[in-house]
N, C-alpha and C positions, 0 to 999 in steps of 0.2 A: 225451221219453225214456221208454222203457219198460221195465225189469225186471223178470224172471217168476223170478228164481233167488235163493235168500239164501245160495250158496253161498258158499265163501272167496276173495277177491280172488283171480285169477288171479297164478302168477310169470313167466309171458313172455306175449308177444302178438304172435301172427304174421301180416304182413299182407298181405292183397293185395293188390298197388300200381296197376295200369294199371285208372283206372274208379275206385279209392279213395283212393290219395294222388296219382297224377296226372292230369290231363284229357285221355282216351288217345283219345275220341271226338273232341271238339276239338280237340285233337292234329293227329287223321286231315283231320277236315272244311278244318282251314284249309290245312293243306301240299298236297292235293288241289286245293283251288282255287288256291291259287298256281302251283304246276309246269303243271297243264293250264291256266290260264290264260293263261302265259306262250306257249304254243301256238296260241291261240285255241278252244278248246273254251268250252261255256257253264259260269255257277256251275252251272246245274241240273243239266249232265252230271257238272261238276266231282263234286259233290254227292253224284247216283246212284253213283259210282263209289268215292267215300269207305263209303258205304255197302254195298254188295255186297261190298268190300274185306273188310270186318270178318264178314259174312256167309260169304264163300269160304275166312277166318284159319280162322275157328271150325269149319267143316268142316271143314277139313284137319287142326287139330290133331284133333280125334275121329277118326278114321280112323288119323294115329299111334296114338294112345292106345290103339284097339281092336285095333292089329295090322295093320291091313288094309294098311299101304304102313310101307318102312321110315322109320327114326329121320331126324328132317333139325330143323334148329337154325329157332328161331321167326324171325330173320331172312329164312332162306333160303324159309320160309314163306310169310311177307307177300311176300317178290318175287313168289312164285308166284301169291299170293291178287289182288295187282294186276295182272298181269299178265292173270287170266282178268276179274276187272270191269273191266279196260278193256275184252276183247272183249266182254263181255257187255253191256256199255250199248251198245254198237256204236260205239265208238272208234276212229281209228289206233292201231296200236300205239306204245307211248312208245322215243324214245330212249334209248340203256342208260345215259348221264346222269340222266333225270327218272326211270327205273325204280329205279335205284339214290337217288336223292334220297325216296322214296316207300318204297324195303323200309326206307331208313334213317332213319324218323322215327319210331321209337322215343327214340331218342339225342338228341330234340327235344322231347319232351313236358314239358309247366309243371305244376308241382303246385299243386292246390287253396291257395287263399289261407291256408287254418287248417294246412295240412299239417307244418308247416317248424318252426313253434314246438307246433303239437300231438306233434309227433314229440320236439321238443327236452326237452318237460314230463314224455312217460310215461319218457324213457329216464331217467329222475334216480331213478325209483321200479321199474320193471319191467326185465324182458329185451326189448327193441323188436328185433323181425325182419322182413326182407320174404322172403314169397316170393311170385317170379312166374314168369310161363308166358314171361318176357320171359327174354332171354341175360344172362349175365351182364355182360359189357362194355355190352347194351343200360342195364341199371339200371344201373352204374356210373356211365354218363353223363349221366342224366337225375336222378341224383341230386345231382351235383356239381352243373350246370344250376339245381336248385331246391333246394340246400344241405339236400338230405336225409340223416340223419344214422341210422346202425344199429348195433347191436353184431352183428349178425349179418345179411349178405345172401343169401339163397341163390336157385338158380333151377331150377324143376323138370325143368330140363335132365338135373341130374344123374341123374333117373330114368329118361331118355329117355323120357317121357312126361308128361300136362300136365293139369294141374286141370278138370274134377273126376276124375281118375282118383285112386283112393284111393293108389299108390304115390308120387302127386306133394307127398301131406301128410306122406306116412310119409320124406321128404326132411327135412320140420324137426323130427318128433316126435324122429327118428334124432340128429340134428345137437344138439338141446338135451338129451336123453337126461336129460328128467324124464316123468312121466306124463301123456297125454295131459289128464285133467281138472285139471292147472297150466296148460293151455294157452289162451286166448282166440282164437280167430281173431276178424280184424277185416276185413270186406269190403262193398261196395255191393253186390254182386251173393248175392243169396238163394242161387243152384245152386253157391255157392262155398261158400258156409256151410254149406247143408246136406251136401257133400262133404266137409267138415272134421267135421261134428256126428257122421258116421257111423264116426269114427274115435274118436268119444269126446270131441271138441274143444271147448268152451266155445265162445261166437257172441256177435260185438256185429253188429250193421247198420247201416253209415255211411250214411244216407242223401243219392245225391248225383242234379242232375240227370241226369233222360231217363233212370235205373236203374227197374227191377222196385220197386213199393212191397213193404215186406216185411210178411209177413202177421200180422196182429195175435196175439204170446203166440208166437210160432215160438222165437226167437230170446231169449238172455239178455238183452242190453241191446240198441237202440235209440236210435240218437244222431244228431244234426244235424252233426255234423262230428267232428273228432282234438281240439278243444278241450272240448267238450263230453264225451268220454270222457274226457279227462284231469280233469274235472271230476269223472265219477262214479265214479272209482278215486282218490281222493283224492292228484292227479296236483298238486302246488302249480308 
């Protein structure tokens, strides 16, 4: 763990979930190889196509966020996002069965082993929030799924638009309607933090696999996992 701030405990902490409280990449990788295996495609195509998947999300949601194409729900998304890495590994196209099993594996994702009781610790002491660039009915389910528990869930839907767009943080600054420096965000991914930091927002960095290392002194805190921050916010 690392701290660079001796500022005053944060009172809420808002977080972002797909990559930090659930395995959103492993998520992808095994439900990809299951449905195209069922088919007979290779794990290696499987594989490529989990990946490109996540590669064609991330574009599309930036191109909403920038304007460039209208508003569409991160579901309706991922259909699209799989639909072009199947063409693009050079696939058959999928069945609107295995297409629709594949945009709907949000609603399927496991959270991190420390998640479930590190969430259960800061909410006794803190304001515990998620927000993601996921639907709401998406967290809904994956929360119940992995008995995730929140006083507040929100989803930067309601900005119509999606992290790091700075209107998708100004969703929970608005919704807890205290000042941005009460706020911690807590994320794996650096461009999530720094997109929260430029709003004024306090930074922890969950470090989880296959994520970006985060850059040494960037960031307030620094942690191995939700249990480990419930450690350094004297989370009992």
């Amino acid at each position: 763990m690392a701290a660079v701030t001796t500022a005053p405990r944060p009172r809420a902490l808002v977080f972002d979930v797909m990559g930090t409280v659930v395995d959103d990449v492993g998520g992808v990788r095994a439900a990809t190889v299951a449905a195209l295996g069922r088919r007979g495609d290779t794990e290696q195509a499987a594989l490529q196509v989990a990946a490109t998947t996540g590669t064609q999300l991330k574009d599309l949601m930036s191109q909403v966020s920038a304007g460039h194409r209208p508003w569409a729900s991160h579901r309706d998304l991922r259909r699209e996002a799989v639909r072009a890495a199947v063409s693009e590994v050079g696939l058959a196209p999928l069945d609107g069965g295995t297409e629709t099993e594949l945009a709907d594996v949000v609603e399927r994702f496991d959270p991190w082993p420390d998640s479930a009781a590190g969430l259960d610790r800061l909410r006794a002491h803190r304001l515990v929030v998620a927000l993601t660039n996921a639907d709401l009915d998406e967290l809904a389910d994956f929360s119940l799924r992995g008995g995730l528990a929140w006083h507040l869930a929100l989803s930067t839907s309601a900005s119509q638009t999606f992290k790091p767009d700075p209107r998708a943080y100004g969703v929970a600054i608005d919704a807890l309607g205290i000042s941005p420096g009460q706020i911690m965000m807590v994320a794996s991914h650096p461009w999530d933090l720094r997109g929260g930091a430029a709003l004024g927002l306090r930074t922890c960095c969950v470090r989880r696999p296959g994520e970006e290392p985060p850059p040494e002194g960037e960031f307030d805190l620094v942690v191995d996992d939700l249990l480990e921050l419930a450690d350094e916010l004297g989370a009992a």
